[in-house]
Structure formats: C-alpha cells, structure tokens
C-alpha angles and dihedrals in degrees: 000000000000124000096243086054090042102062088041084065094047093049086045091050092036081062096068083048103062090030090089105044090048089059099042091051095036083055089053099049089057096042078062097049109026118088128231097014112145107187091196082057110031138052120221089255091073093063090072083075112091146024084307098049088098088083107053086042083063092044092063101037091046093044093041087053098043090053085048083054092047099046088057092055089043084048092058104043085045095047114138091007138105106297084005094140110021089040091066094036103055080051092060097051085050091056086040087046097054086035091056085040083069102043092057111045117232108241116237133278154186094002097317130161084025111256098040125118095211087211089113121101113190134180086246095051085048090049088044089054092045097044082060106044089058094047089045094050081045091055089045097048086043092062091043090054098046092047084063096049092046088050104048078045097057095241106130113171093049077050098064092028090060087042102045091047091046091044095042091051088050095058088039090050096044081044099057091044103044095042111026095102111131099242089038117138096222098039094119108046092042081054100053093038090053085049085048095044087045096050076053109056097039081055089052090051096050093053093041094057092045092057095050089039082062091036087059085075086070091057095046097095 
C-alpha cells in the first residue's frame, strides 16, 4: 500500500472516530437550548421537531455519513480477515440507517415540542422509526460480528467490549420500543438506559475506529 492511499485510509477510518463525539455533543448542546427537552422523558429524534430541528436533522446526516466513510476505510484495512466484510457493512447500514432517521422527521411525542399533543401518527414518523431500527439492528450486529473477530484474534478484552456494548444496545433498543409510551411505568428508566446505551456504543465506535486506524500500519507496506 502506497503511502498517498495509505493516509486516505487513515482519514476514512479517522471519520467513524470523531462521529460519535459530534453527535453526542451536538445532543447536549440541544438538551441545553431546546424547551421544554427532558432527557428522562424524551429521545434525541424528537429534537428534529421545531424551529430548531434543523439541528438534530444535521446530527444524524452528518454522523450517518461520517460511520459510511469509516466502514470503507474499515473495509480496506479488514479485507480478506475475520469480519472483514459484514463488520464494515453493518456499519454501513448503521451510518444508512441514521442518514435515512433525518431525512424522515420523528413525530412527536410525550409533550415535545411543548405544545404538541404527540396523538399523531404520520408516514414520515413510521419511516423515521424504521430508518433506526435498521440502523440499530446494523450497530448490534456490528458489535456481534467484531466480538468474533476479537475473540478468534485473541484479543479478549476488544472481544467483551464489542459483546457487552452489542448486547447492552440490544436491551436499550427492545427497552425504548417496547416502554416509551407516554403513560408507561418504566418511561423513564428505558429513556435514560437507551441515552446511556447510546453514549456507549458511539464511545465503542470511537475507539474501534482508533485501533484499526493504528492497525492500518500494519497494512502500509
């Protein structure tokens, strides 16, 4: 590998690093700004509701963009490996997945924005909810696949790192569809569990894409 295509990798593989910490950020900042947000009540979709919406909409194309980026680089560097080819894919459909959650506006729900009554149920709310369960299912399987990898590797500790964040999105996913009702007993626990799962998994990715940014030395030569 030359040294031109090389550093191309690197940048493609350096996008899926600073994806999560842009729209974790970008979520924060909103959580500041935005009236009427109750983040023991409400999910980051809902943000793309309102004069501000703008915002969130560009949090997920931008992040969804950035992870495709990155899972061509991955691609690259794990071509011909273990979870060399559905690693980087169900990336990909991660990335599609919040790309396609920005495009179609989540409805609203559970009082916000304030002033909404959250009863009305549109095509765009249903493609919103569909755009992010398959980038959802993308991120778990992700994580399933990389674990496999890590462990036939003998890397351990990449290995349960990659499981319990796949497994733990998975609970945080089935928990914010299943409970997030407005007059659900457990809203507020499966909200905050699916902010904490999603501050998890972004920081998996980031550190993901920082190890096979260094393991692409290895493929320099």
């Amino acid at each position: 590998m030359n040294k031109k295509n090389h550093e191309l990798i690197k940048w493609l593989i350096g996008c899926g690093a600073i994806a999560g910490p842009i729209y974790i950020l970008l979520g924060l900042f909103q959580v500041v700004i935005r009236t009427g947000f109750d983040i023991t009540r409400h999910d980051l979709s809902l943000m793309s509701n309102g004069e501000l919406g703008w915002i969130q909409i560009g949090n997920f194309l931008l992040t969804g963009l950035l992870i495709i980026l990155s899972a061509f680089g991955i691609r690259k560097v794990l071509k011909g490996t273990n979870g060399g080819t559905w690693g980087p894919i169900l990336l990909a459909v991660y990335g599609i997945g919040l790309i396609g959650a920005g495009i179609f506006v989540a409805d609203p729900m559970n009082g916000f924005p304030p002033g909404t009554s959250g009863n009305t149920i549109t095509i765009s709310g249903i493609m919103h909810l569909i755009s992010g369960s398959i980038g959802f299912i993308g991120l778990i399987a992700a994580c399933f696949v990389f674990a496999r990898r890590f462990y036939k590797n003998k890397e351990k500790q990449w290995g349960n790192f990659s499981l319990v964040t796949g497994i733990i999105f998975f609970l945080a996913f089935f928990g914010i569809a299943s409970g997030s009702q407005p007059r659900s007993p457990i809203l507020t626990p499966v909200t905050l569990g699916f902010w904490v799962a999603v501050i998890i998994s972004f920081t998996w990715l980031t550190m993901l894409s920082l190890k096979l940014s260094k393991d692409s030395y290895k493929h320099q030569e």
